[in-house]
N, C-alpha and C positions, 0 to 999 in steps of 0.2 A: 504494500500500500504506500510507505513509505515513497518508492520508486512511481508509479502513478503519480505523487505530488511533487516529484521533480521534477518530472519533463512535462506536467500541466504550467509550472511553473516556467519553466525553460521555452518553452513553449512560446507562452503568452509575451515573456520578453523579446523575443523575436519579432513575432508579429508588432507589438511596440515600436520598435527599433526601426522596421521596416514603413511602419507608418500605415498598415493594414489593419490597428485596432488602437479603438479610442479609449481611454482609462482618467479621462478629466472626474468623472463623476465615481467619488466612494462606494465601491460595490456594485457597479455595473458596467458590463464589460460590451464595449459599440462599436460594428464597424465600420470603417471610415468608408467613405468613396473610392480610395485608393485601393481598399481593398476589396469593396465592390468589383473596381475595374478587373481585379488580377483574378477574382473567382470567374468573370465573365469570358475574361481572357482563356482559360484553364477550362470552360464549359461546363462549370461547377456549382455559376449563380439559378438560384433555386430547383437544384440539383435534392432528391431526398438522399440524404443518410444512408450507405449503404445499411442495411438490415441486422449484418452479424456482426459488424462493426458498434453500428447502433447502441443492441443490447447488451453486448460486454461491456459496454463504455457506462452504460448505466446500470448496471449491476454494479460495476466498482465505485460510479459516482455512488450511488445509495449505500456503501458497504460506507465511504468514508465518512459520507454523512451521517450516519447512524453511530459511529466510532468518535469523531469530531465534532458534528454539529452541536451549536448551544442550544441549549435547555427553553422547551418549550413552556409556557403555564402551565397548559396539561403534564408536563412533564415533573414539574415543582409540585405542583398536586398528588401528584402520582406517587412523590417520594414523601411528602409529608402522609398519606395514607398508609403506606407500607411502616412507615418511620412507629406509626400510632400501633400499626398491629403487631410488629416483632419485638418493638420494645415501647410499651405499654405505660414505664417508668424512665429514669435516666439509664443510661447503661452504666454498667458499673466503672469503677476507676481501679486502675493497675497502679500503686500494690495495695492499698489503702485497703479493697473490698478483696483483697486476696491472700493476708495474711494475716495474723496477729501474735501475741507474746514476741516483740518484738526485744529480743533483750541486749548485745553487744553489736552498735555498727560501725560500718566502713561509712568514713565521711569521702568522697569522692569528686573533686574537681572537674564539670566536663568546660567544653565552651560555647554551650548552647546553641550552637548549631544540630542538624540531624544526624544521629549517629545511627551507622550500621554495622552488623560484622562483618567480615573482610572474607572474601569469599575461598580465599584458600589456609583459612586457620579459624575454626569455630569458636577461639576464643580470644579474639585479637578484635578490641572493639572501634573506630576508627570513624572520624569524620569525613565529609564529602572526598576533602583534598588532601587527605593522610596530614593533616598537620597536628590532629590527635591521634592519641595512640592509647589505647589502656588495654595490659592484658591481663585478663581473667582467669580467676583461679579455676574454673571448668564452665564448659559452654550452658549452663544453665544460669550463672552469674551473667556472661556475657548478655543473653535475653534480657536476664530482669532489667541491664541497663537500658537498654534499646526499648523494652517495654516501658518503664518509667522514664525513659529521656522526654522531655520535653522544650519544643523550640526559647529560647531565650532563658531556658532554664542552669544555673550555674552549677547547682551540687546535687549531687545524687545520693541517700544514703541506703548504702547495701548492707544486709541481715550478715555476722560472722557464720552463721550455721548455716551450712550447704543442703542442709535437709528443709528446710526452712522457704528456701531459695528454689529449692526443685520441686516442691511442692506446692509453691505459688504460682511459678510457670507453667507448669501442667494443666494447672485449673483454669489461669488465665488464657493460654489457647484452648482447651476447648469450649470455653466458652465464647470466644470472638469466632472459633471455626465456623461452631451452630450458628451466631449469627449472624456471619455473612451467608452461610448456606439458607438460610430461611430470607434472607432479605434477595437474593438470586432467583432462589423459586419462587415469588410472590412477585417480582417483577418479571420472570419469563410468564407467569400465569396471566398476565394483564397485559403486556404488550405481544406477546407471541414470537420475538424476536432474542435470540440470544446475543447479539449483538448489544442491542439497548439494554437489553437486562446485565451484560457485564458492565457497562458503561456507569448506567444509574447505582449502583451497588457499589463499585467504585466509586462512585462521589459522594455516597452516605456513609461509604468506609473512614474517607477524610476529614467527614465531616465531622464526624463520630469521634476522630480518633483513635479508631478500630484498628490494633493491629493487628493482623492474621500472623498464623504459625511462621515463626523462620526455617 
């Protein structure tokens, strides 16, 4: 898809350049005279579409539309109903609703940026551009940071007891699993599309602050 919005893009610059398509007006793409002339030239003015051309061109336009396009009312409606039915209350907070007897902890320095774990050491915890670094005593410490990180947030503090730790994590993915899995089904149940139901689920995940499993 990616590749589609390059050479639609690539594309369009051309014609620009060549002076075959007008772009004075925000969002609406005109073609000149000039370009008039060259499709007439070419036997192409009011020429239909070839047919297989056509539909493959608008199967991927609709695939990226439905992937990219903004949010319709119906659409914002659609997630505040789902929103009402899966979770009914606030969802819960990581670690706050996920642990207690909290008794020796690690005070923890991050830089408030988003932190993830490094994809080849499960317990090497690391911000966007590696200019942090913290490594975890085992990758179930790693989660709980990246589950309790939060943007602009400066200190993190972790439980000393790893049983504590692993125990928290556990509970806390499967309960973000269940509901993004229930907020998926409820919006493939209403739009019929997988597409907009990853889409919309994906934006109540962030909205949420729902992190799924790592």
């Amino acid at each position: 898809m990616r590749r589609l919005v390059s050479q639609i893009v690539h594309a369009k610059h051309n014609l620009v350049i060549k002076g075959y398509l007008d772009l004075s007006k925000r969002g609406i793409w005109k073609i000149t005279e000039t370009g008039k002339k060259e499709l007439l030239r070419k036997g192409l003015l009011d020429k239909p579409f070839p047919l297989k051309y056509r539909d493959s061109f608008k199967n991927a336009f609709y695939k990226l539309k439905r992937k990219h396009g903004l949010l319709t009312d119906k659409d914002k409606e659609l997630i505040q109903i789902v929103i009402r039915e899966v979770l009914p209350h606030k969802p819960k907070n990581f670690p706050i609703d996920f642990i207690n007897n909290y008794k020796e902890l690690i005070d923890l320095e991050v830089p408030g940026t988003k932190l993830s774990i490094n994809t080849y050491s499960k317990t090497l915890v690391t911000s966007p551009r590696g200019y942090f670094k913290y490594k975890a005593r085992n990758p179930s410490e790693a989660k709980y940071i990246v589950y309790t990180n939060k943007i602009g947030q400066k200190r993190i503090k972790i439980p000393k007891d790893n049983y504590l730790i692993f125990k928290a994590v556990k509970s806390y993915e499967k309960y973000t699993t269940n509901i993004i899995k229930k907020l998926f089904e409820l919006f493939l149940y209403f739009t019929c599309d997988e597409y907009k139901a990853e889409r919309l689920t994906k934006i109540v995940k962030e909205e949420l602050c729902l992190k799924g499993k790592i």
